[in-house]
Residue frames relative to the residue before (quaternion, step in Angstrom):
aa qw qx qy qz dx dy dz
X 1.0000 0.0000 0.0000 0.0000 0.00 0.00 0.00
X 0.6002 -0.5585 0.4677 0.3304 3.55 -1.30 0.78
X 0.1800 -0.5841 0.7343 0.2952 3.70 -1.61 -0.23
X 0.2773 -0.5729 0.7573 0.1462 3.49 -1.81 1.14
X 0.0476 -0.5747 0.7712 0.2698 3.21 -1.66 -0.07
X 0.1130 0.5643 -0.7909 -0.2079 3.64 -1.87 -0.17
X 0.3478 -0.6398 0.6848 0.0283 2.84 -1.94 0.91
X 0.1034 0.7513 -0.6502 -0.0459 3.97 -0.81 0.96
X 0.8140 -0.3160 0.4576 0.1678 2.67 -1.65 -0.53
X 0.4057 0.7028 -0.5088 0.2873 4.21 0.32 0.40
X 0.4606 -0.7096 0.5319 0.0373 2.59 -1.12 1.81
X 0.7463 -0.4185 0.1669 0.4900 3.97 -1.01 0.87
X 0.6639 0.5588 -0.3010 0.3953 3.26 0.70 -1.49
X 0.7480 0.4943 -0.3455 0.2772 3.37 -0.15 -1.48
X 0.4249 0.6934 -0.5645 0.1414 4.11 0.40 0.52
X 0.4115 0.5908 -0.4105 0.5595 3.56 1.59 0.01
X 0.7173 0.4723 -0.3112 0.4069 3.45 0.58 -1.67
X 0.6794 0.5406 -0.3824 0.3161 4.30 1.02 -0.71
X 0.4671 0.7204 -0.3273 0.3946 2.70 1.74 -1.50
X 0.7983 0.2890 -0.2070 0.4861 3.48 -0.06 -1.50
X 0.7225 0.4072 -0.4167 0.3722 3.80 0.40 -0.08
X 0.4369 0.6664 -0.4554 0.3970 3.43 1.03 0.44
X 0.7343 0.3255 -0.2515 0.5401 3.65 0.70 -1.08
X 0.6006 0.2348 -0.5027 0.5757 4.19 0.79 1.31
X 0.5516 0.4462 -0.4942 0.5023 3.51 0.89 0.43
X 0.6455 0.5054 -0.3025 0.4862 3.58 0.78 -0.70
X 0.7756 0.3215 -0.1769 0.5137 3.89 1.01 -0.79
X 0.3991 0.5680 -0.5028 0.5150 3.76 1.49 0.72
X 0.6971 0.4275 -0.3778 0.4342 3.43 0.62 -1.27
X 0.7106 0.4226 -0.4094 0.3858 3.57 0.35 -0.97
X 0.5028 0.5423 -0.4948 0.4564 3.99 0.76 -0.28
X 0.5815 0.3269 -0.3967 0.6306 4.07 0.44 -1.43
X 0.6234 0.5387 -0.4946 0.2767 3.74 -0.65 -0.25
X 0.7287 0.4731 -0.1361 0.4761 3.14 0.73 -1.31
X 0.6840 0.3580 -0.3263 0.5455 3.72 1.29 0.02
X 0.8685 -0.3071 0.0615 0.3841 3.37 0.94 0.60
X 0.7248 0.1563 -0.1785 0.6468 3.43 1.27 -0.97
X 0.3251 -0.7830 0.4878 0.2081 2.94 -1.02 1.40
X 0.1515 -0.7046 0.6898 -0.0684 4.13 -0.75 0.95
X 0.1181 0.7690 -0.6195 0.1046 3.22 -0.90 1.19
X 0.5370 -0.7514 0.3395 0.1784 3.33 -0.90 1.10
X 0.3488 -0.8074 0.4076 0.2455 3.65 -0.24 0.59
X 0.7003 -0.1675 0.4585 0.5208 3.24 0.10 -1.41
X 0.0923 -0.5229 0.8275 0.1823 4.14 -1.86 0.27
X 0.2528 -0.6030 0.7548 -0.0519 2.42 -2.21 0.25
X 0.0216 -0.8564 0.5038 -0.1109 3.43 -0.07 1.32
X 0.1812 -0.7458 0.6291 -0.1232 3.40 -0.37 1.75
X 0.0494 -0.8332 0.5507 0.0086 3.72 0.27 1.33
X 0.4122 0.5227 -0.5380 0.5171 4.00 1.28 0.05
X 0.9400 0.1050 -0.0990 0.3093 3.69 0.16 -0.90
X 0.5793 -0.6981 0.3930 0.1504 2.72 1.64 2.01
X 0.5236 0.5215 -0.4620 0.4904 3.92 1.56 1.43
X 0.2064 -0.6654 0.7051 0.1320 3.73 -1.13 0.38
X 0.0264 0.7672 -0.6373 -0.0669 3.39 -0.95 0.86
X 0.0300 -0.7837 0.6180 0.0542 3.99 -0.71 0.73
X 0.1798 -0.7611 0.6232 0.0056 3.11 -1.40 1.50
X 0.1272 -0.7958 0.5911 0.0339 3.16 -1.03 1.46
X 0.2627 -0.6573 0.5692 0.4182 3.81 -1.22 0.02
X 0.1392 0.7521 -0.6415 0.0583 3.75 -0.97 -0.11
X 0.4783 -0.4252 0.5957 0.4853 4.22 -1.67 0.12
X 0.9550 0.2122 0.0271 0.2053 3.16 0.73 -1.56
X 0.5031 -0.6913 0.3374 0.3939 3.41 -0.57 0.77
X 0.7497 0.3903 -0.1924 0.4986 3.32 0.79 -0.88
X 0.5370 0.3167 -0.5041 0.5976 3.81 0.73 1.63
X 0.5422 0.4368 -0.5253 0.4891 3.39 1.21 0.16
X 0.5988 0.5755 -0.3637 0.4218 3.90 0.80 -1.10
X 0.6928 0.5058 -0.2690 0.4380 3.42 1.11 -1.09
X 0.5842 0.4979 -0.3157 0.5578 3.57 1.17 -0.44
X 0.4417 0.6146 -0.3915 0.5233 4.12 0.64 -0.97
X 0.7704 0.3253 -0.2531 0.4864 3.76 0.00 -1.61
X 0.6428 0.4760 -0.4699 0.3735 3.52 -0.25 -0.89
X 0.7240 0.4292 -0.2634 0.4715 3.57 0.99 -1.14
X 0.3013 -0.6742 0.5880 0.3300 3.70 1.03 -0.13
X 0.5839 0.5352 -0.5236 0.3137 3.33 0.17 0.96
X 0.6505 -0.6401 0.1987 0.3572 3.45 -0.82 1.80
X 0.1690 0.7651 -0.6042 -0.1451 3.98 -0.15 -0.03
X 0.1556 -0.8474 0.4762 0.1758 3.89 0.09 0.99
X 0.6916 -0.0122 -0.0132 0.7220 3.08 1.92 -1.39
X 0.0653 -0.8360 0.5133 0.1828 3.31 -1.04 0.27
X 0.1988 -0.8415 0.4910 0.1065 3.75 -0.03 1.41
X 0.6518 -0.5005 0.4689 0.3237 3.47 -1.81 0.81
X 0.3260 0.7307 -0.5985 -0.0385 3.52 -0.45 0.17
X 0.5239 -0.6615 0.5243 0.1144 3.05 -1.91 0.22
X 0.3590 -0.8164 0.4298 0.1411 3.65 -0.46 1.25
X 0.0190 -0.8214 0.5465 0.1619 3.96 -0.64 0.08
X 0.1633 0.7869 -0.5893 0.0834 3.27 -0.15 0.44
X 0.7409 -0.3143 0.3873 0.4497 3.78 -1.74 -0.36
X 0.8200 0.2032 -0.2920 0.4483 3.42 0.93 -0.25
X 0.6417 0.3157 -0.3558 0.6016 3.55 0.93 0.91
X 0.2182 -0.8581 0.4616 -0.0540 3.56 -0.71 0.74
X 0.6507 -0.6504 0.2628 0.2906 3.41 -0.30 0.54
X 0.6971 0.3390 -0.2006 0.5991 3.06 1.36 -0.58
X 0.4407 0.4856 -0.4370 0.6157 3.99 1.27 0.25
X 0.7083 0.4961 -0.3437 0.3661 3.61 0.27 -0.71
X 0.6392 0.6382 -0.1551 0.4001 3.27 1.49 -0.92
X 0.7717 0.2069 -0.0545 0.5989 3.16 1.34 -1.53
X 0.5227 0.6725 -0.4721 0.2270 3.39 1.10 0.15
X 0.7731 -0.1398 0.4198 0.4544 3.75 -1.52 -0.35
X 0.8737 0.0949 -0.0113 0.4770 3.93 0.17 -1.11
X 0.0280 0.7173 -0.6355 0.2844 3.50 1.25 1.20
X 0.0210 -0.7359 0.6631 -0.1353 3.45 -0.84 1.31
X 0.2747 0.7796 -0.5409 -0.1557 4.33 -0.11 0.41
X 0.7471 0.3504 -0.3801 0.4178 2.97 0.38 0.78
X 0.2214 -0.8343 0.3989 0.3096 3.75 0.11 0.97
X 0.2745 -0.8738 0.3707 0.1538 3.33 -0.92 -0.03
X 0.4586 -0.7305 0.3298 0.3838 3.79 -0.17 0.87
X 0.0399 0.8282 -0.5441 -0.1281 3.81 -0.66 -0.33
X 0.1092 -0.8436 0.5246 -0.0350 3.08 -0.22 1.26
């Protein structure tokens, strides 16, 4: 499965306000799931210097992630393909894997 990213807006204050908007972001995806495409939520990331919120979802599709975003009433203007690295994905898996992506792409 692909990785989305969306990126909003969240002013300093509002890290209480993600906190709690994660677990109806986390129970949108499983609703779009349950109608067929499955879209599972990853993780936010809350960058309160640049007053940004970034949420990573997995999904085939972009547009059951968008459909998840809404249910959560959270803004998805664009939502781009991106790729995670972590201890359990590596750079060189990422390369030769199934969802090798070099060049990311915006979807709008």
């Amino acid at each position: 499965m692909a990785e989305f990213l969306i990126e909003t807006y969240a002013s300093r204050e509002t890290a209480n306000a993600v906190a709690t908007q994660v677990q109806e972001i986390t129970r949108a995806a499983e609703q779009v799931s349950e109608q067929g495409t499955e879209v599972r939520f990853l993780l936010a990331i809350f960058v309160p210097e640049e007053e940004s919120c970034f949420y990573l979802y997995q999904s085939p599709s972009a547009d059951a992630v968008r459909e998840a975003a809404t249910r959560a009433r959270l803004p998805s203007h664009s939502i781009t393909k991106a790729i995670s690295i972590g201890a359990h994905r590596t750079p060189a898996a990422v390369a030769n894997g199934p969802d090798s992506m070099p060049n990311q792409q915006t979807i709008t």
